[in-house]
C-alpha positions as CSV (number, residue, x, y, z in Angstrom):
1,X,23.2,-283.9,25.6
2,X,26.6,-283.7,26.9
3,X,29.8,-281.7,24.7
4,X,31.9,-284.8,24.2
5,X,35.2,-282.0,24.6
6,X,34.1,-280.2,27.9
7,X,31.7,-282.7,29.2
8,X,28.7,-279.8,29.4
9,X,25.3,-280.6,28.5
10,X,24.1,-278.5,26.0
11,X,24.7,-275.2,25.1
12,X,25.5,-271.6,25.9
13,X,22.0,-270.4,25.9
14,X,21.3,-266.8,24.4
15,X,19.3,-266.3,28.0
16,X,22.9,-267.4,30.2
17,X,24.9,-265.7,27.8
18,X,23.4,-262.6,28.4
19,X,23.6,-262.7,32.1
20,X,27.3,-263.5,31.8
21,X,27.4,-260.2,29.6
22,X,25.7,-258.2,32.0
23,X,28.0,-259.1,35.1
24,X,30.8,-258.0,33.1
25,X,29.7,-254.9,32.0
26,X,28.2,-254.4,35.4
27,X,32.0,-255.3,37.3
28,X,34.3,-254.6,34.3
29,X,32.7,-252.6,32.2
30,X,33.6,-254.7,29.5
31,X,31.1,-254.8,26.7
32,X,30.6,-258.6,25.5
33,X,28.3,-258.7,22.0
34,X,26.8,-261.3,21.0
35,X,29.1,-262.3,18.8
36,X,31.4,-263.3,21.7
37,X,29.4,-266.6,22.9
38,X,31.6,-268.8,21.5
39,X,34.7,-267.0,23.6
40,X,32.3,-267.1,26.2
41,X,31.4,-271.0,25.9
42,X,34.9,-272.0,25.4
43,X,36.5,-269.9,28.5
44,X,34.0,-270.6,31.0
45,X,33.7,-274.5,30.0
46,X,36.7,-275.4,32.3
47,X,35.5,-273.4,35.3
48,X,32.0,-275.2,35.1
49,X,33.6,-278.8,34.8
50,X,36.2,-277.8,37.6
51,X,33.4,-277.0,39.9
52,X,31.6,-280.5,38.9
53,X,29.1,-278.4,37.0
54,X,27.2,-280.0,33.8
55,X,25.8,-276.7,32.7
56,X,25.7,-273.1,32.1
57,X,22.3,-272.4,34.4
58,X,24.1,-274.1,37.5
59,X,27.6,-272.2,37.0
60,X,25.7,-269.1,36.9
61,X,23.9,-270.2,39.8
62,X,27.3,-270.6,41.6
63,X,28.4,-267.4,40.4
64,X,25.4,-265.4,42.3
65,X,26.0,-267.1,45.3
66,X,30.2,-267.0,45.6
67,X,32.0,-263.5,44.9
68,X,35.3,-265.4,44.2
69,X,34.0,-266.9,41.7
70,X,32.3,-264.1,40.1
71,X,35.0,-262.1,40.1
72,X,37.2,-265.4,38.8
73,X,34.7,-265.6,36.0
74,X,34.9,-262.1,34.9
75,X,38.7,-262.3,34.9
76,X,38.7,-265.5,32.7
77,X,36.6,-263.4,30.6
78,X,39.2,-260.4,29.5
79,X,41.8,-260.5,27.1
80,X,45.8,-260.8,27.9
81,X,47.4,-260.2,24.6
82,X,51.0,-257.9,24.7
83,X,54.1,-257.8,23.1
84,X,57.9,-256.0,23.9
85,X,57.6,-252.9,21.9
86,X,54.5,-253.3,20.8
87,X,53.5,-250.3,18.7
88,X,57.0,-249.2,18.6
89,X,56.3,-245.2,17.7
90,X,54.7,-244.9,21.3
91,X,58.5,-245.4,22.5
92,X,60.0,-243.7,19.7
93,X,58.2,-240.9,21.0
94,X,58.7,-240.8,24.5
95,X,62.3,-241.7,23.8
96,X,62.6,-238.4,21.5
97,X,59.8,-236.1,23.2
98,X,59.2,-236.9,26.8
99,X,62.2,-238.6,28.4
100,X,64.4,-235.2,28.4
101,X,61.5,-233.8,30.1
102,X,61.3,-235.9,32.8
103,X,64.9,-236.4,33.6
104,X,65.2,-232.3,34.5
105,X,62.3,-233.1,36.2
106,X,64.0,-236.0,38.7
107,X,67.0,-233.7,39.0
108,X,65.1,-231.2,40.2
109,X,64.0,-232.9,43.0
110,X,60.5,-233.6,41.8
111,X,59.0,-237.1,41.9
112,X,58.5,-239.2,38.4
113,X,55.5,-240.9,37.9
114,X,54.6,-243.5,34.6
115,X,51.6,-245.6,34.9
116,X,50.8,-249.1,33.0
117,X,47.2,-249.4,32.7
118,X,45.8,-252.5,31.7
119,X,49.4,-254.4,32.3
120,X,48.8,-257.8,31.4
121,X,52.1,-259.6,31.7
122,X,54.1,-257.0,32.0
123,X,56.0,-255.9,28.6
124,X,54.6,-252.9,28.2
125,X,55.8,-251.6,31.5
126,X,59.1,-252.8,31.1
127,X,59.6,-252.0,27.8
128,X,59.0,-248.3,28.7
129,X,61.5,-248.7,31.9
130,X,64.0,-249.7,29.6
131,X,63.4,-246.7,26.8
132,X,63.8,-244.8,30.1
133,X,66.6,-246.1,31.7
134,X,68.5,-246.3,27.9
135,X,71.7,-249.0,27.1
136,X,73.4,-249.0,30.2
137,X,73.8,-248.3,33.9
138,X,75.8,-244.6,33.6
139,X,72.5,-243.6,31.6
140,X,69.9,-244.9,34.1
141,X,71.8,-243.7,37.4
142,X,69.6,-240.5,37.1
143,X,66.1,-242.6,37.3
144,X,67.8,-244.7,39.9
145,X,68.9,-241.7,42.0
146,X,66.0,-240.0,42.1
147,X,62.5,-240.5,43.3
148,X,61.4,-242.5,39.9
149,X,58.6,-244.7,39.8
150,X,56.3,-247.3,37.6
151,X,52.8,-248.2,38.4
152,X,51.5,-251.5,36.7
153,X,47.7,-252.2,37.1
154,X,45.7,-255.0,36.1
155,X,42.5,-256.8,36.8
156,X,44.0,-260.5,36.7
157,X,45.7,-261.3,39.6
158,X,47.9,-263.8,37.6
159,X,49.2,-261.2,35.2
160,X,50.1,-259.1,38.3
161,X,51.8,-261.6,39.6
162,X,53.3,-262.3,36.0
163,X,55.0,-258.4,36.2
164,X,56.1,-259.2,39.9
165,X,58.0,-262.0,39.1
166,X,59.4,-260.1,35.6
167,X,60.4,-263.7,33.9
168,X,60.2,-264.1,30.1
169,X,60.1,-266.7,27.2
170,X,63.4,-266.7,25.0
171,X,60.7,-265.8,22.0
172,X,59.2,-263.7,24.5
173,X,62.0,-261.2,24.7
174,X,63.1,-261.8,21.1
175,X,61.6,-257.9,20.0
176,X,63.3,-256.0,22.9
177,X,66.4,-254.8,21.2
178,X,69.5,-256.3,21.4
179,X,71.4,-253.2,23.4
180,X,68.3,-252.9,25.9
181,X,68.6,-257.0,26.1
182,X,71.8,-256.9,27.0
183,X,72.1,-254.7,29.8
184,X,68.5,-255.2,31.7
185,X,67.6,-258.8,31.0
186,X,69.0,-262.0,32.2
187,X,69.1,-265.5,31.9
188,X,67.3,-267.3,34.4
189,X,67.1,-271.4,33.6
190,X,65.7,-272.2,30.1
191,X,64.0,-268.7,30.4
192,X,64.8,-264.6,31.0
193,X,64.3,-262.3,33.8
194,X,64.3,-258.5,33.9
195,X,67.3,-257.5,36.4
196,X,66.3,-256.6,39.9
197,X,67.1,-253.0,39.3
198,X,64.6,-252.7,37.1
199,X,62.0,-254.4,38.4
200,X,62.3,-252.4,41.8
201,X,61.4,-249.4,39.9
202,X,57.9,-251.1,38.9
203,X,55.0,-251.5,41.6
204,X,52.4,-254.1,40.0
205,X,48.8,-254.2,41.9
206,X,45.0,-255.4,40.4
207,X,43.1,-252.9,39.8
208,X,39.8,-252.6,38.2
209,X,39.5,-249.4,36.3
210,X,35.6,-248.5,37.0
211,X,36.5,-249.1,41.1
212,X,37.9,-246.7,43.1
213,X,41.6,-245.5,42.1
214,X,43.9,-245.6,45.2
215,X,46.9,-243.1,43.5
216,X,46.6,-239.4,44.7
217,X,49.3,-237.8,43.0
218,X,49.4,-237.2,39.5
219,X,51.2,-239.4,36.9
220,X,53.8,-237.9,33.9
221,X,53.1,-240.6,31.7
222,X,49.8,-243.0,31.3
223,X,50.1,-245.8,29.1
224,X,46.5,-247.5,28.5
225,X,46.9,-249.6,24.7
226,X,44.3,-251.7,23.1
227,X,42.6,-251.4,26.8
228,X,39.5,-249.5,25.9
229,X,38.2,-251.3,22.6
230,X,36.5,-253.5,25.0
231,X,34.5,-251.0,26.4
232,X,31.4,-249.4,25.2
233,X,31.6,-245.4,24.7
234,X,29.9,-244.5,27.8
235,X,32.9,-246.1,29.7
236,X,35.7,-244.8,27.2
237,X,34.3,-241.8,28.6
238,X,34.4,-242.1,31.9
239,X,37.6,-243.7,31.9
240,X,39.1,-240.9,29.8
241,X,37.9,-238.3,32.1
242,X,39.3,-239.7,35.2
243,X,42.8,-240.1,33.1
244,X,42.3,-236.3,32.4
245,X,42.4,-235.5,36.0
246,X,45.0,-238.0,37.2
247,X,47.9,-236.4,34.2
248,X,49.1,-233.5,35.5
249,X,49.5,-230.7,33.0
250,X,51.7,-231.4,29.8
251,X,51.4,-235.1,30.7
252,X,51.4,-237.5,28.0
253,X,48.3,-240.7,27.2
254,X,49.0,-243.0,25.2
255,X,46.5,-244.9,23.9
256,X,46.2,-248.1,21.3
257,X,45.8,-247.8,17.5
258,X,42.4,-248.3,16.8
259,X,41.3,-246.0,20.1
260,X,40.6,-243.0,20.0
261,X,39.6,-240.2,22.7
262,X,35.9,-239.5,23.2
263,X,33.6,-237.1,26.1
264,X,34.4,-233.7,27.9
265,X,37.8,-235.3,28.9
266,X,39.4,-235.7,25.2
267,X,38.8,-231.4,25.4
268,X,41.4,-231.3,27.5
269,X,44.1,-233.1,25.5
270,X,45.8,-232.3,22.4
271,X,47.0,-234.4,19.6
272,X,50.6,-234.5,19.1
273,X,51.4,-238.0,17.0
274,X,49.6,-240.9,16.3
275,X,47.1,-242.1,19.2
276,X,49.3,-239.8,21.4
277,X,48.0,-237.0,23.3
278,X,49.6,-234.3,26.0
279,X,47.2,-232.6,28.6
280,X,47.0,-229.1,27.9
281,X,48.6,-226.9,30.6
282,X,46.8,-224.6,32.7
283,X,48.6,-221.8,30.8
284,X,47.3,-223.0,27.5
C-alpha cells in the first residue's frame, strides 16, 4: 500500500534499512542505528519518488548500479546543522591563546594554516576568519599580507558550494557580533554576504574524511565540532590519528562538546580547556 505523503509503497524494511546503513558506514563511516529509520525513510523518500521509484528494494537497486546516486544518497543522509559562534569558548580561546601565536608566525615569513573540517555552510570557518582578522582592516592587514590561509572541507557538494558563495540569512548572521558584522559582512539583496576579502582567504572543497587527504603541509589550527558523534569509535580513531599527524607540533584541535579524543592518537595531545587540545611538541 502506497504512503499517501511520499507516494511509496510500504515501508522502510529492517532488511533495506540495513543495507542503507552499511553503505554509509562503508563510504562515510557514518554509523546509522537503528533507531535512525525513520530519518532514513523520510530523507530518502524524495529521491525514490524523483527517480519514479515506488519502493525502497528498487531505489536500492538503483543505488548498486549508479555511483552518483550512491554517493547522492549517502550525502542526503548526513547532518548540516551550524551556527555563527557556535560554542563561543572555542573562539574565546583562540582569540586569547592562539591568535598571538600565529601572527609572529605570519610575520616571520612562515605560512598560516586553519582547517574547517566537516564545514557545512560555512559559519564555522568564517566565524574563525573573523576572530582572526579582529574589528577592522588595520588589524587584519597582517593575515592579508602574509601567506594566510583557510581550508573548508565537506562531503556535500551543496554546502561547499554554500561556503563559496559566503551569503547569509539576516537571522543567519544575527549571532556574529555586531563589530565583526560591521566590518566583514555585507548586504547583498534581502540577504548578507561575507566581504570578498574574507572569503579569498577561505578555499572550500568536498572531501570525505576516510578517503585520501590531498593537503601535505601541516595545519596550525583544526576545527572538527559535532563531526565525530556520528561515527562509531573505531573511526573516531582513525580519524583522530590522522589529525595527529596533519597538526604540526603545539597545534591546536578543536573538537565538539560532547566529543571526546579516543586511540594512540589522543596520546599525543594535551588538554588545555574544554574539548580543546594542543599537540604536544617534539620537545615535550
Amino acid at each position: 500500500m502506497a504512503d499517501a505523503a511520499t507516494g511509496i509503497e510500504g515501508r522502510l524494511e529492517p532488511r533495506e534499512f540495513k543495507r542503507i546503513a552499511a553503505i554509509v558506514q562503508e563510504d562515510a563511516r557514518i554509523d546509522l542505528p537503528p533507531s535512525k529509520a525513520t530519518l532514513v525513510f523520510s530523507r530518502l523518500s524524495r529521491r525514490v519518488r524523483d527517480h519514479g521509484l515506488s519502493t525502497f528494494v528498487e531505489y536500492l537497486q538503483f543505488v548498486e548500479q549508479d555511483p552518483q546516486e550512491r554517493a547522492a544518497m549517502v550525502v542526503a543522509l548526513t547532518t548540516n546543522h551550524t551556527h555563527f559562534f557556535r560554542e563561543n569558548h572555542h573562539f574565546d580561546h583562540f582569540r586569547e591563546h592562539v591568535l598571538g601565536e600565529l601572527q609572529k608566525q605570519a610575520q616571520a615569513g612562515q605560512p598560516v594554516r586553519l582547517w574547517s573540517a566537516g564545514c557545512s555552510s560555512g559559519e564555522e570557518v568564517y566565524s574563525l576568519a573573523m576572530c582572526m582578522l579582529g574589528t577592522s582592516r588595520p588589524m587584519a592587514r597582517w593575515a592579508f599580507d602574509n601567506d594566510v590561509k583557510f581550508l573548508a572541507t565537506d562531503l556535500s557538494p551543496k554546502v561547499v558550494a554554500a561556503v563559496r558563495k559566503g551569503v547569509y540569512s539576516e537571522f543567519t548572521v544575527k549571532p556574529i557580533p555586531d563589530a565583526y558584522r560591521r566590518e566583514w559582512v555585507r548586504p547583498e539583496g534581502e540577504d548578507y554576504a561575507i566581504v570578498e576579502d574574507v572569503r579569498r582567504l577561505v578555499t572550500a572543497r568536498e572531501l570525505n574524511l576516510f578517503a585520501t587527504w590531498p593537503m601535505r603541509q601541516q595545519y596550525d589550527v583544526i576545527f572538527c565540532r559535532n563531526v565525530m558523534i556520528y561515527f562509531d569509535d573505531q573511526a573516531k580513531s582513525e580519524l583522530i590519528d590522522r589529525f595527529a599527524q596533519l597538526l604540526r607540533p603545539g597545534g591546536y584541535l578543536y573538537i565538539g562538546h560532547s566529543e571526546r579524543l579516543i586511540g594512540p592518537g589522543a596520546g599525543g595531545f594535551t588538554c588545555c580547556g574544554q574539548t580543546i587540545y594542543r599537540k604536544e611538541s617534539a620537545s615535550s
